[in-house]
C-alpha positions as CSV (number, residue, x, y, z in Angstrom):
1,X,143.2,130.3,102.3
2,X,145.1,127.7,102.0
3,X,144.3,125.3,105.3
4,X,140.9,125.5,103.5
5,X,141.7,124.5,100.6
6,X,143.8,121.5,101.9
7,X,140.4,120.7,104.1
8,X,138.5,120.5,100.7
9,X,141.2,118.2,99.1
10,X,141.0,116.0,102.0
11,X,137.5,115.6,102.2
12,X,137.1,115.5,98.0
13,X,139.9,112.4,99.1
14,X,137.9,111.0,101.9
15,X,134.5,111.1,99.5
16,X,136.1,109.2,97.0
17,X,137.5,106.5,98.8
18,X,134.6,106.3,100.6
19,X,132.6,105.8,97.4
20,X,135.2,103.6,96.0
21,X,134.9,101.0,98.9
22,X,130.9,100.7,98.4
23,X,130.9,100.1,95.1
24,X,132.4,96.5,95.6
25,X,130.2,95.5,98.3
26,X,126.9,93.9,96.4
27,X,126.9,90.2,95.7
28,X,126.5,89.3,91.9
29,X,124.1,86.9,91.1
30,X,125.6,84.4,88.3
31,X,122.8,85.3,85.4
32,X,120.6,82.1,84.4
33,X,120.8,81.4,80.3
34,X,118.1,79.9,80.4
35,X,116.7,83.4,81.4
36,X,118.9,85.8,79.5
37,X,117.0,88.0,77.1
38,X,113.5,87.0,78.8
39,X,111.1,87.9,81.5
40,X,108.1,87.1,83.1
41,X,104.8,88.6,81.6
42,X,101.2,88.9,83.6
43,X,98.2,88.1,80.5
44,X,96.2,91.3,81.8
45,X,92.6,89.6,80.2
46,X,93.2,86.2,81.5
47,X,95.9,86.4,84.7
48,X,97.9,84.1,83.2
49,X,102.0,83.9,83.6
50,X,104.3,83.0,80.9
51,X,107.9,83.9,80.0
52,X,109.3,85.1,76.7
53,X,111.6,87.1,75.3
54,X,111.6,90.7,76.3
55,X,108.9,93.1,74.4
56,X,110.3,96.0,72.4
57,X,106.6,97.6,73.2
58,X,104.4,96.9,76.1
59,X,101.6,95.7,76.5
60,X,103.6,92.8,74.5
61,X,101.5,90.3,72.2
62,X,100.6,87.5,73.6
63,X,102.1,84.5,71.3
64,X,98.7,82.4,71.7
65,X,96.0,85.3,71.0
66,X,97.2,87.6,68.9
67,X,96.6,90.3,71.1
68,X,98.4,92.9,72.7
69,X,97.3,91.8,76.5
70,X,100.9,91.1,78.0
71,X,102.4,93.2,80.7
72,X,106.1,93.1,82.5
73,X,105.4,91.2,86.1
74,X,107.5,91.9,89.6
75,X,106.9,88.7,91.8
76,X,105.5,89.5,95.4
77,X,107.6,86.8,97.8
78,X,104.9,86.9,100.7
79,X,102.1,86.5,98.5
80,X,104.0,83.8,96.3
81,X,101.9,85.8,93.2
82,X,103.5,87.9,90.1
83,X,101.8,91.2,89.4
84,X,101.6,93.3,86.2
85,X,103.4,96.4,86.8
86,X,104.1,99.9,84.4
87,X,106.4,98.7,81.3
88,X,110.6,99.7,82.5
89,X,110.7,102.9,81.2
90,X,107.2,104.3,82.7
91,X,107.4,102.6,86.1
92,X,109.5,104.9,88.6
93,X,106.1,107.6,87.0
94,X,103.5,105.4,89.0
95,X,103.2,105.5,92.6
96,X,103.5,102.4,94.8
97,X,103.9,100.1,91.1
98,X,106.6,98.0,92.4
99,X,104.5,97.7,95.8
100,X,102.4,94.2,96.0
101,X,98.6,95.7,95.9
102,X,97.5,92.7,98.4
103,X,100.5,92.7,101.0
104,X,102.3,96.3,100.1
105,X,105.3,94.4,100.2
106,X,108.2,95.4,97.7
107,X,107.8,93.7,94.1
108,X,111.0,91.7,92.6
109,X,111.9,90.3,89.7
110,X,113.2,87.2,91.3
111,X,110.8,84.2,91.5
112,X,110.0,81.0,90.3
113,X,109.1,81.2,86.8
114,X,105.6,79.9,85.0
115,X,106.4,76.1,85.1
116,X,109.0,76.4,87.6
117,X,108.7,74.8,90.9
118,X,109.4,77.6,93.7
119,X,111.6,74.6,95.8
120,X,113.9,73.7,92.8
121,X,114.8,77.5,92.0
122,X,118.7,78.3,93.1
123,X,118.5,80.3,96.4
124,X,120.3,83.4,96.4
C-alpha cells in the first residue's frame, strides 16, 4: 500500500515539475501602444480594413456609415489578406473560422495593419 502510494507522489511530483518547466518556454511579444485596446476589422459590405478600438458588440459600427457592417479579422500570411471571422466569444463554435477560406492556412492576428506597410512592421 504504501510503495503505491509513494509511486503516486512521485509521479503527482514529476507532473508538476514537468508542467512547471513548460510554462516559461513561450517568447513574449513586447505589446505595440500604438495597438493596445484596438484591432483590425473586415467592412463585411465593402471589404474594406480599418483599425479601431475593440467593439463591445459585433458586427461593430462602422465609424464612417453608421452601420453595423464591421467584423473582427485574422490575417492569412500566405495570402497577405485579412478575413472576417466569428466575433471572440462565438469563434472556437464555427468550424474551420480561423482557417484562411482561399489557402486553408491557419488565420493570425499578426499582420500589417490598414495603412501599414508589411516591410516596416517589427518581425517577431
Amino acid at each position: 500500500m504504501m510503495d503505491s502510494e509513494f509511486r503516486w507522489a512521485w509521479f503527482s511530483a514529476a507532473l508538476l515539475l514537468g508542467a512547471l518547466a513548460l510554462a516559461g518556454c513561450g517568447k513574449r511579444q513586447p505589446i505595440d501602444p500604438d495597438r493596445q485596446g484596438r484591432m483590425v476589422y473586415v467592412d463585411t459590405a465593402s471589404g474594406e480594413t480599418l483599425a479601431m478600438d475593440i467593439a463591445g458588440e459585433f458586427p461593430a459600427i462602422h465609424p464612417r456609415t453608421g452601420k453595423r457592417t464591421l467584423m473582427p479579422a485574422l490575417y492569412c500570411p500566405k495570402c497577405g489578406k485579412w478575413h472576417p471571422v466569428p466575433p471572440p466569444d462565438q469563434i472556437n463554435r464555427t468550424a474551420r473560422a480561423a482557417q484562411c477560406p482561399k489557402t486553408g492556412e491557419p488565420l493570425t492576428p499578426d499582420g500589417p495593419w490598414p495603412g501599414e506597410d508589411a516591410d516596416a512592421r517589427p518581425s517577431p
